[in-house]
N, C-alpha and C positions, 0 to 999 in steps of 0.2 A: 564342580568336580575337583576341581586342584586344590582345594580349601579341603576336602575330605583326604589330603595324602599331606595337610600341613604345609601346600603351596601357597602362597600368599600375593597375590596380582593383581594389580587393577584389568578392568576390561581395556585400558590403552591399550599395555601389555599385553594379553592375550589376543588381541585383533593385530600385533605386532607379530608375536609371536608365531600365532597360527599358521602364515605359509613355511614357515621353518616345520613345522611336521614331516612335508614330503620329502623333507633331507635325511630324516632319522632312519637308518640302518640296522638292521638287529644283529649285525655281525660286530656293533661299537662293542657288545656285551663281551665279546674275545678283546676286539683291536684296541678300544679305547675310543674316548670322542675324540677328533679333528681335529685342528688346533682352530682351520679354518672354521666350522661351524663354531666352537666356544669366542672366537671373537664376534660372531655375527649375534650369539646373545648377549654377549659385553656389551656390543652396542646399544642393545635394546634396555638392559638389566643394570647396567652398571658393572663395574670387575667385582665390588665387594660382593656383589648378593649374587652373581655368576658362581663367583667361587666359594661360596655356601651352600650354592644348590650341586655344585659337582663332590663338595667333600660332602653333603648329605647320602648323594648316591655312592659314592666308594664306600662309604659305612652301611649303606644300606647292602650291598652287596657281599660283605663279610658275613 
C-alpha cells in the first residue's frame, strides 16, 4: 500500500514503523507533527529520508 502513495520501505521498516500508527493524531493536520514522534521515525528512518517524507507532506498539503 505505501509503494501506491510513492513510499518506499522495507518490511523491517514497516513492522518498526507500525506501533507508531497509534500515536498519529488527526489534529497534527492544524498543530503540526511533534517533535517528539519525528524523532521516534528518525530513529527508525534515518534524518535524511525522515525529512523527505515530512517535506513530501507540507507539499502535499499545499
Amino acid at each position: 500500500m505505501s509503494k501506491s502513495y510513492g513510499l518506499d520501505f522495507t518490511v523491517e521498516e514497516i513492522g518498526l514503523l507500525r506501533p507508531l500508527l497509534d500515536e498519529i493524531s488527526m489534529h497534527w493536520i492544524l498543530t503540526g507533527v511533534p517533535e517528539s514522534f519525528i524523532s521516534k521515525v528518525e530513529r527508525i528512518l534515518g534524518q535524511k529520508r525522515t525529512n523527505q517524507l515530512l517535506e513530501d507532506y507540507l507539499n502535499m498539503r499545499k
